[in-house]
C-alpha positions as CSV (number, residue, x, y, z in Angstrom):
1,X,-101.6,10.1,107.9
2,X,-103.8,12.1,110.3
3,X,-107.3,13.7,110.0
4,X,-107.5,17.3,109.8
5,X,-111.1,18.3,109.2
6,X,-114.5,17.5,110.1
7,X,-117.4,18.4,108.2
8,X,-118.0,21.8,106.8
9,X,-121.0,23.1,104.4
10,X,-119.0,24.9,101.3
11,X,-120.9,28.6,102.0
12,X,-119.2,30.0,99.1
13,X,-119.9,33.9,98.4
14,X,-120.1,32.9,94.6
15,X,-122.3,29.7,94.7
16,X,-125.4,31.4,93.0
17,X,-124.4,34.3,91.3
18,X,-127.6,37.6,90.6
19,X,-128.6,35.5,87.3
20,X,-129.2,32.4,89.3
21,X,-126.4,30.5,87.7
22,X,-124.2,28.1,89.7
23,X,-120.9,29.1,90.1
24,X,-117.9,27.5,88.0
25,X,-116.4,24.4,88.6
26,X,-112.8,26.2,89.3
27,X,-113.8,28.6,91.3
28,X,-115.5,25.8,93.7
29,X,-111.9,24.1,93.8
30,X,-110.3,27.4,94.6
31,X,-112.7,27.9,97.5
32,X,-112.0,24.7,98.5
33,X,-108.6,24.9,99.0
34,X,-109.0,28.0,100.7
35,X,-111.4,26.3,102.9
36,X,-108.6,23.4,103.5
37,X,-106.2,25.7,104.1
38,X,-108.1,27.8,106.7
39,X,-108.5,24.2,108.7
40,X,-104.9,23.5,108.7
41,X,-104.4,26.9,110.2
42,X,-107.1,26.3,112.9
43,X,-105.2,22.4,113.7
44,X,-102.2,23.9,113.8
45,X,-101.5,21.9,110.9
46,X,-98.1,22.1,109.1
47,X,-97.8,19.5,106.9
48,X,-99.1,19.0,103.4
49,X,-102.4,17.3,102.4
50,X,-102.9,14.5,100.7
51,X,-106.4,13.8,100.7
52,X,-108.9,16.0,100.4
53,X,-112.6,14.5,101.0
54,X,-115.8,16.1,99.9
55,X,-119.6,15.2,99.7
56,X,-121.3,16.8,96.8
57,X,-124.9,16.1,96.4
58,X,-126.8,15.3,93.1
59,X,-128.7,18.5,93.5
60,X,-125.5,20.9,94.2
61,X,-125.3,21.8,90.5
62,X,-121.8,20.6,90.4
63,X,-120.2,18.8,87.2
64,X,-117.9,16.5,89.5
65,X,-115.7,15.8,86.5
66,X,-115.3,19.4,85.6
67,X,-114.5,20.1,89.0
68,X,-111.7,17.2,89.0
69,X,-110.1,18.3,86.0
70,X,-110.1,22.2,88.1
71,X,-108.9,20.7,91.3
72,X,-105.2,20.4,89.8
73,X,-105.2,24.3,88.6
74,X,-106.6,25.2,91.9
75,X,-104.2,23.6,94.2
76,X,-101.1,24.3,92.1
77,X,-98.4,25.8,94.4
78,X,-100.8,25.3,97.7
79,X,-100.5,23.3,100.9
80,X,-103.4,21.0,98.8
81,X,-100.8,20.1,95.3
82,X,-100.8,16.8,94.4
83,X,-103.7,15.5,97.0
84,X,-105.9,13.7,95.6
85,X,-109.8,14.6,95.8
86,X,-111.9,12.2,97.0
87,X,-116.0,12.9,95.7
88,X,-118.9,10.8,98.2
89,X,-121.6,11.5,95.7
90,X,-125.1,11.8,97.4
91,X,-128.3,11.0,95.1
92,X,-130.8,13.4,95.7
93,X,-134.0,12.0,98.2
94,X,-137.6,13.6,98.9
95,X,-139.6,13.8,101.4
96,X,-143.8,13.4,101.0
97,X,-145.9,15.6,102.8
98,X,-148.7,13.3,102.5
99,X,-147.5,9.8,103.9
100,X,-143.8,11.1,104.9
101,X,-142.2,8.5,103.1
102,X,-138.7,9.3,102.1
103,X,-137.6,8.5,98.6
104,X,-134.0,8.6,96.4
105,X,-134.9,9.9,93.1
106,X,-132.7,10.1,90.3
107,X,-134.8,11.4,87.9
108,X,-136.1,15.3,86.7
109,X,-139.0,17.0,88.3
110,X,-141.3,16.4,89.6
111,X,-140.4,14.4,92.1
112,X,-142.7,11.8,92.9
113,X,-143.0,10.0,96.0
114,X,-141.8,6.0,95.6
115,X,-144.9,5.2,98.3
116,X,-148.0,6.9,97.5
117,X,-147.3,8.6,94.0
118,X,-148.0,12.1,95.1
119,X,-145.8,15.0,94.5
120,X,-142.6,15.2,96.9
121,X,-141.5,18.5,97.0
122,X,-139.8,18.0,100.5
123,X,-135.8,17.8,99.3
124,X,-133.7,16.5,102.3
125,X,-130.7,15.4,100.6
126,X,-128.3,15.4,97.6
127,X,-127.9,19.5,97.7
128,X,-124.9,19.2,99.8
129,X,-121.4,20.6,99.2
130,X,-119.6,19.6,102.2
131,X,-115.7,19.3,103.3
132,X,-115.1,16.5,105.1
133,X,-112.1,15.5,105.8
134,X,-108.1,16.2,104.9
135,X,-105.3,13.9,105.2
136,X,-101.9,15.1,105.6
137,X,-98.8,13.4,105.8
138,X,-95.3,13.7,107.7
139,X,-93.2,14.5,104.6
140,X,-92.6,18.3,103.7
141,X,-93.9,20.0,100.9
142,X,-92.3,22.0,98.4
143,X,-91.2,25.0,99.2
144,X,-92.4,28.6,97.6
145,X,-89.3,28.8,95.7
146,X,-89.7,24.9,94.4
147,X,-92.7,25.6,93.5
148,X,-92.4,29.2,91.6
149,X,-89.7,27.4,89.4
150,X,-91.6,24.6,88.3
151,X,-94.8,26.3,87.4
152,X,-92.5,29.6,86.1
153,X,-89.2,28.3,84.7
């Protein structure tokens, strides 16, 4: 197995939608494997994936296990079908303006700095919705028409 992909920020055009709403957990796993498939392209990549690695901070708004339940609609008949998604799940951490101190929290608002108790309204981390890497492996795929009869036979 080889490495395909390094790190790329998710900037999906649906991630907060005119209400403010996150987007759906399907639609993330669809714009993932677009995202995958755009970085085979680039490598040059012909083989399928098998892995497919992703940070997703506490903060994203994603349901991780809605989104693993969508990843095996989303990759059906792609270069991505039957990789398995790998989730690094990053708890969200705060910065205080007062004493700088940088804190994990894991609880609602308001975030509360761990060093000098005053309001930490800093975030710098658990927002993220990253790719980071694919694995692909020597063997083929299935073909277009492999794949058309098993999901249409």
């Amino acid at each position: 197995m080889k490495s395909v992909a390094g790190i790329r920020h998710l900037d999906h055009p649906y991630r907060t939608l005119t209400d403010g709403s996150v987007m759906h957990e399907l639609s993330i796993a669809t714009h993932l494997v677009a995202v995958a498939t755009e970085a085979l392209e680039n490598a040059g990549e012909t083989q399928p994936v098998t892995v497919v690695r992703i940070r997703v901070g506490a903060l994203a708004g994603v349901v991780i296990e809605a989104l693993e339940f969508a990843w095996d609609i989303a990759t059906d008949c792609t270069r991505c079908a039957g990789a398995r998604l790998e989730v690094e799940r990053v708890p969200a951490a705060v910065r205080c303006a007062a004493c700088h101190t940088e804190t994990t929290v894991d609880g609602p608002l308001p975030f509360i700095c761990a060093q000098c108790g005053q309001p930490a309204i800093d975030i710098v981390a658990g927002r993220e919705l990253d790719l980071i890497a694919l694995e692909v492996h020597d063997g083929p795929g299935p073909s277009a028409e492999e794949c058309h009869a098993t999901a249409h036979p």
